[in-house]
C-alpha angles and dihedrals in degrees: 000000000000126000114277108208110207119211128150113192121236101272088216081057099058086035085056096050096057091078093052149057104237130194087270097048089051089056097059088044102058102068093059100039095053086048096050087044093047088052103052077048098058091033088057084046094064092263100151092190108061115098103205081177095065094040089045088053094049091056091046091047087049091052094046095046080049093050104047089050086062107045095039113117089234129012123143109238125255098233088047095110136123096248090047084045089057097052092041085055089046093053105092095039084050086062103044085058098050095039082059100059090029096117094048088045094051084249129141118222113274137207131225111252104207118185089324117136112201115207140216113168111295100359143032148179140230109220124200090215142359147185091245131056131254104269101235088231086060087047095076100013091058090217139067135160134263095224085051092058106015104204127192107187133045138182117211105198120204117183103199124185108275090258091051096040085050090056090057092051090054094071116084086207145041110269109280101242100216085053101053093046101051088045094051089223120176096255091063084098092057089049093054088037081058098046086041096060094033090051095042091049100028097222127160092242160342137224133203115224114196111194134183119157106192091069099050109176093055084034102130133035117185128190122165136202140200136221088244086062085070103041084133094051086046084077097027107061099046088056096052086046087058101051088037084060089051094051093047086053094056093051091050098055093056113116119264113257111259092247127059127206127232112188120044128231082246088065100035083059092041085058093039109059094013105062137075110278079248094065101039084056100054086049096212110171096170106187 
């Protein structure tokens, strides 16, 4: 039997999260957004078959289904998995190692970043480590802001599966960010989980730690990358927070339903599968 890694996320951090587009949520929103803007494109150039309308529709379907995942009462996070468990639980220990070869690597000493969002207007990010501390307010309170620490480095830690960390190892440079891109590979959401992070916090740059420990002489891969690496999504990203904003605004001018709910779907679980078999038969959900 494999090794199962335990973790529960700071309630006050995912509760954090829910206000703000963070460097996840980007990711899911781009694709959408360049195709609906390629379209209205094509479709001002005399391309008759171009349809803005549908593409329109897809990025506003893809915000909606964002938005009521964050605002639901309950819903189980998307990065709340076992092998996202298992890198959560490997962070610390990734920058012990490379704080203790920092001066060797160029690198200045980091600090581990845990359930903490930082901030900056609309959207923010939740770094594993940064140059600066974690400001003791931010401790309890799970969020701080960028123009309250101004970092400058930061460290984004993946812990793939040995064959997968191996593969990374393998290359004698960083992933060449034109070529990802045009070849759709799977790492093209690390490297708009890194812009993301670089342009939110505007930061200089950005390096990607991969760790695995039980293979300790290829143990860690580093690549980093600058902000001038991401001079397109510079302009990009804003842009697809914006029209994120002005969809969420639509959504949130719409009528209440006729009808309010008083109990939510956490407490009817909670009754459910937390009370005697007595109770759960009478079905007796008192408000």
């Amino acid at each position: 039997m494999g090794r199962q890694w335990d973790y529960t996320s700071n309630p006050k951090w995912l509760e954090a999260r829910k206000g703000l587009l963070t460097a996840t949520d980007i990711v899911g929103l781009i694709k959408p957004y360049q195709e609906w803007q390629n379209s209205l494109q094509k479709a001002a150039a005399g391309d008759g078959r171009c349809k803005p309308e549908s593409k329109e529709r897809e990025f506003h379907n893809a915000c909606r289904k964002l938005w009521a995942e964050k605002f639901a009462d309950w819903h189980a996070p998307s990065f709340d998995n076992a092998a996202m468990r298992r890198g959560h639980c490997l962070e610390k220990s990734c920058i012990t190692e490379i704080n203790e070869y920092r001066k060797a690597l160029g690198l200045p000493e980091f600090y581990h970043w845990d359930d903490i969002v930082v901030r900056n207007g609309a959207w923010g990010c939740s770094p594993d480590a940064l140059d600066v501390p974690m400001p003791i307010a931010a401790i309890d309170s799970c969020i701080c802001d960028v123009a309250d620490i101004k970092p400058k480095h930061a460290i984004e830690i993946k812990s793939f599966n040995d064959n997968d960390h191996m593969a990374e190892v393998e290359l004698t440079d960083k992933w060449k960010i034109d070529e990802v891109r045009a070849n759709a590979k799977s790492n093209t959401s690390i490297i708009n989980q890194v812009a993301a992070q670089i342009i939110s916090m505007d930061l200089d740059d950005c390096t990607v730690a991969f760790y695995n420990p039980a293979i300790p002489k290829y143990g860690i891969k580093m690549f980093t990358y600058t902000k001038q690496d991401f001079a397109a999504e510079a302009v990009l990203f804003p842009q697809v927070v914006a029209a994120y904003e002005k969809e969420v605004a639509k959504l949130e001018s719409l009528p209440a339903s006729n009808v309010t709910i008083h109990i939510t779907e956490r407490e009817l679980y909670d009754h459910w599968y937390g009370g005697t078999d007595d109770e759960r038969n009478e079905g007796d959900l008192s408000f």
